[in-house]
Every structure is written in structure tokens, then in C-alpha cells.
C-alpha positions as a printed NumPy array, in Angstrom:
array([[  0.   ,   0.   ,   0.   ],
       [  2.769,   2.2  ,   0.95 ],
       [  5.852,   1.643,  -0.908],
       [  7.519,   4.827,  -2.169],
       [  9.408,   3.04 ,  -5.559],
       [ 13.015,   4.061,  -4.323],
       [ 15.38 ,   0.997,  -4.289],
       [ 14.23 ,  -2.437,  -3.798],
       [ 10.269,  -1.329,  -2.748],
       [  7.507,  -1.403,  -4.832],
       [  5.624,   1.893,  -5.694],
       [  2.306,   1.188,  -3.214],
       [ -1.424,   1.81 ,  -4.428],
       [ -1.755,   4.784,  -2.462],
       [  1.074,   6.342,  -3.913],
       [ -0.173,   6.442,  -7.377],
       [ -2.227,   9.41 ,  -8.874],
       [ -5.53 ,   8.761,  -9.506],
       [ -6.537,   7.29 ,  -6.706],
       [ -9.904,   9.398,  -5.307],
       [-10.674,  11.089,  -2.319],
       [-13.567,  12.087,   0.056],
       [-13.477,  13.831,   3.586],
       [-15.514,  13.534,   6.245],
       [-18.509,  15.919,   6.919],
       [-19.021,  17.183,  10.536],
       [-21.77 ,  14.952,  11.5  ],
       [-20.64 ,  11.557,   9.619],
       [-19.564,   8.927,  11.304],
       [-17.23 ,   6.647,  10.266],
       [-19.883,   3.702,   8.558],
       [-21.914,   7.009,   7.02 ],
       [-18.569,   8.053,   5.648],
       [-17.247,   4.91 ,   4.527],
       [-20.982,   4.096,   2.75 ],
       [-20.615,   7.2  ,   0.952],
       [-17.574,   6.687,  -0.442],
       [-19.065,   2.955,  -1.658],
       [-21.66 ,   4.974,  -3.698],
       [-19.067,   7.586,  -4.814],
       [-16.879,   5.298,  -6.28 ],
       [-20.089,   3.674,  -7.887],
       [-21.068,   6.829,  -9.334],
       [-17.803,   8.735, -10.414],
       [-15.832,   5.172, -11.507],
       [-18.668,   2.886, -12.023],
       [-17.227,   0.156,  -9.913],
       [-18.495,  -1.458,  -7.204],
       [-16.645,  -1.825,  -4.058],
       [-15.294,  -4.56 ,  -3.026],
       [-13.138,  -4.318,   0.61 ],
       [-11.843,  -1.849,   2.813],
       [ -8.704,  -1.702,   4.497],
       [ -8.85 ,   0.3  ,   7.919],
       [ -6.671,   1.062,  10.682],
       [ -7.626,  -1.121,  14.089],
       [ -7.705,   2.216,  16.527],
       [-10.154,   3.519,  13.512],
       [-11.699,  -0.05 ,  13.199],
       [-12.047,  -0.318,  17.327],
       [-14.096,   2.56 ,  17.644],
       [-16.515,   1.751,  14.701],
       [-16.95 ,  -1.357,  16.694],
       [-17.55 ,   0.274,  19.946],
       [-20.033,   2.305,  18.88 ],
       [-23.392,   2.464,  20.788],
       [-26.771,   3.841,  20.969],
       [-28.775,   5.781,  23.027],
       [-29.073,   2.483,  25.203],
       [-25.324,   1.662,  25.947],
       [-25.792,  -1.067,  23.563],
       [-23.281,  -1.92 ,  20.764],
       [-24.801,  -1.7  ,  17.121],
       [-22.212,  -4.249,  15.868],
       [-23.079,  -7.174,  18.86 ],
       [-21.463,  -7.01 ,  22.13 ],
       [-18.646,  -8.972,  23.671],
       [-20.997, -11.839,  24.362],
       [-23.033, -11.136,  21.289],
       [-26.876, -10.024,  20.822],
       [-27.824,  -6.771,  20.758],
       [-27.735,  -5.711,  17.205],
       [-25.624,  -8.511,  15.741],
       [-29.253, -10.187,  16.372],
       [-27.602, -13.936,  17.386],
       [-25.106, -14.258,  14.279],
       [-22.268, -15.397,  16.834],
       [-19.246, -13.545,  17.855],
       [-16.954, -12.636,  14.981],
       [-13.952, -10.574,  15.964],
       [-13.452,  -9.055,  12.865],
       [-17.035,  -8.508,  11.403],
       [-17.201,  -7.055,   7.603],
       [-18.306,  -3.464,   7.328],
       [-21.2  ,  -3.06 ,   5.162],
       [-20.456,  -6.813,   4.203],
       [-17.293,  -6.003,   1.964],
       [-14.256,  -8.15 ,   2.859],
       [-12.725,  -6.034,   5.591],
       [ -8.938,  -5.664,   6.414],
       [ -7.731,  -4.864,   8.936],
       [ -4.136,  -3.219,   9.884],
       [ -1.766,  -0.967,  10.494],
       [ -0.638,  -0.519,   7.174],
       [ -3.124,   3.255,   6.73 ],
       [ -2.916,   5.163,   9.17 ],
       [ -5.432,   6.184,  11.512],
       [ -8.33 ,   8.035,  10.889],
       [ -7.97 ,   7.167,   6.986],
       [-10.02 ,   4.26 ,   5.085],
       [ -9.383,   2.654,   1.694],
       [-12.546,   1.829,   0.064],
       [-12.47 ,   0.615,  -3.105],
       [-12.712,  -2.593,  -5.902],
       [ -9.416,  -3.561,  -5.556],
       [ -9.308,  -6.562,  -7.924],
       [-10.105,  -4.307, -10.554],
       [ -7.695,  -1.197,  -8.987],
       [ -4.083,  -3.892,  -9.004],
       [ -2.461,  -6.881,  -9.651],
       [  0.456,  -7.801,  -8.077],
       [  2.764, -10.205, -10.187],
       [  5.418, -12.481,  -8.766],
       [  8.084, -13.856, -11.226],
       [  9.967, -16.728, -10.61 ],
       [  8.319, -17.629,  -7.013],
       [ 10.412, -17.39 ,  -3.465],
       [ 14.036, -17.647,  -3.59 ],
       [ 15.371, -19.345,  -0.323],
       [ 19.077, -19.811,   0.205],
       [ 21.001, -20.713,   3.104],
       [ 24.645, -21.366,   4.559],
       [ 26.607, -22.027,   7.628],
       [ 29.927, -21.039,   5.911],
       [ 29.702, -16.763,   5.352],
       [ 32.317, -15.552,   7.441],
       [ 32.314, -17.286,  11.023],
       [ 28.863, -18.537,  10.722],
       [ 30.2  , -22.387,  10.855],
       [ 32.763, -21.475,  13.989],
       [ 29.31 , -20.045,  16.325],
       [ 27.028, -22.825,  14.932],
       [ 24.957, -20.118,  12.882],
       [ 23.394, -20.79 ,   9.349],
       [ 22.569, -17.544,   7.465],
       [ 19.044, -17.477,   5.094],
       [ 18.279, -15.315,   2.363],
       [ 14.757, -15.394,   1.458],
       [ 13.775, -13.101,  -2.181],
       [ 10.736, -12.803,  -4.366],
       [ 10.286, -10.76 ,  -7.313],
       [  7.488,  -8.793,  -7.546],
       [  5.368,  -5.974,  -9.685],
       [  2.227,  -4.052,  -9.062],
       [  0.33 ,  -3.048, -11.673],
       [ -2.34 ,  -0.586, -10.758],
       [ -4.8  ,  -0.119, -13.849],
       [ -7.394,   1.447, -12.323],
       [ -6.295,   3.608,  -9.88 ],
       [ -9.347,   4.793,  -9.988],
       [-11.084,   1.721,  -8.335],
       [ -9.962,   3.282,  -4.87 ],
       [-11.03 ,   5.834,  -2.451],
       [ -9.179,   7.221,   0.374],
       [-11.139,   8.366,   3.353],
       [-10.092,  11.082,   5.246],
       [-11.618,  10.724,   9.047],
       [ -9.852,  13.521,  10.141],
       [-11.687,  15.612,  12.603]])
């Protein structure tokens, strides 16, 4: 998501141009926000989203949300309430699109977008893995020294496909 391009790193989706925007208005929260940027991206790139990648500090307090009540609109730590007997799920989708979660955006920012159709990421060759005890006194302290590689590209065609979220107060 990240990569800035320079040396061995590959240039990350967010740091391609193209990729859209939307801000949060005063009142939104962050599901109202993150909706509208599902219908944005359905009406500006005509794509229909498919994940979104949040931050868990953003991602905990969507969870802990709650109403007027004191009770949690996405199920409480035993369940009920509004997840309406569906089980305990740690990591419950939001707005059922495949949900990611990391630290990998920062907080207060969400990626919402159709990301199959946004990259590819292309591997040649597979994993390299190579190892020996014998680089320099490796063999004489009973060490063994591994050098694991991969080739890889990301191709973003649509850039397009995504929209970053600004949560920022």
C-alpha cells in the first residue's frame, strides 16, 4: 500500500495518482462516511466496491459504537444486541465487503475501493530461499545464514477503483 518506488520497494497503491478522495462531513460517522464513499466510487468510476482496508484504533471505535441504550450496534462482547444472534466474529465485515484490517493506513484514513479491478500484483519466478553455515564465522558459532527473495510488480490499472477516506476531525 505504501511503498515509495526508491530501491528495492515497490511503488504502493496509495502512492499512485488517480486514486480518489472524500473527507468527512461534521456529522458523519465513520460507517456514514465509509458508505458514501461505496456509492461515490459507484457513481464517479462505475465500480463497485469490493473491501476496505482500515486502521484497528479507527476499526475499534466503529466497533464500539453504541446507541442511546449503551448497547453496541455491531453485537457485544458476548453477542446479541444488534448482531441479532449471528455469533461472535472478531473481525465482522463493514457493510459486508471483505474487511482488512491493519496498520498498514494510518489512523483516521479508510481505503474503500474494488481492488481486484484497482491492481495486480505479479510475482516472477516464485520465493528464492538460500542458506549457509559457511559466510564468514557462521560455521565457527554454529549459525546458518538465510536469504529469502521474491520478485514482484504491481500493476495498478485502475487507480481509480480506490477511495481514500479522510476521518480527520
Amino acid at each position: 500500500l505504501n511503498g515509495d518506488g526508491g530501491g528495492p520497494n515497490i511503488e504502493g497503491l496509495l502512492n499512485r495518482s488517480g486514486i480518489g478522495t472524500l473527507t468527512k462531513l461534521g456529522p458523519d460517522s465513520v460507517a456514514d462516511t465509509s458508505f458514501k464513499a461505496m456509492t461515490v466510487l459507484q457513481n464517479t468510476q462505475f465500480f463497485a466496491a469490493d473491501g476496505i482496508v482500515i486502521h484497528p484504533t479507527t476499526y475499534q471505535d466503529l466497533r464500539l459504537a453504541k446507541d442511546t441504550n449503551g448497547q453496541y450496534y455491531g453485537g457485544g462482547f458476548f453477542t446479541s444486541a444488534y448482531n441479532n444472534g449471528d455469533g461472535l466474529n472478531w473481525q465482522p465485515p463493514v457493510w459486508g465487503l471483505k474487511t482488512v484490517v491493519t496498520p498498514a493506513v494510518p489512523v483516521d484514513q479508510v481505503l474503500v475501493g474494488n481492488f481486484k479491478q484497482a491492481a495486480t500484483v505479479y510475482r516472477k519466478g516464485g520465493v528464492t530461499i538460500d542458506s549457509t553455515n559457511s559466510n564468514v564465522d557462521d560455521f565457527e558459532y554454529n549459525r546458518v545464514t538465510v536469504r529469502v527473495e521474491e520478485r514482484l510488480l504491481l500493476q495498478a490499472k485502475r487507480p481509480g477503483a480506490v477511495i481514500k477516506v479522510d476521518l480527520t476531525p
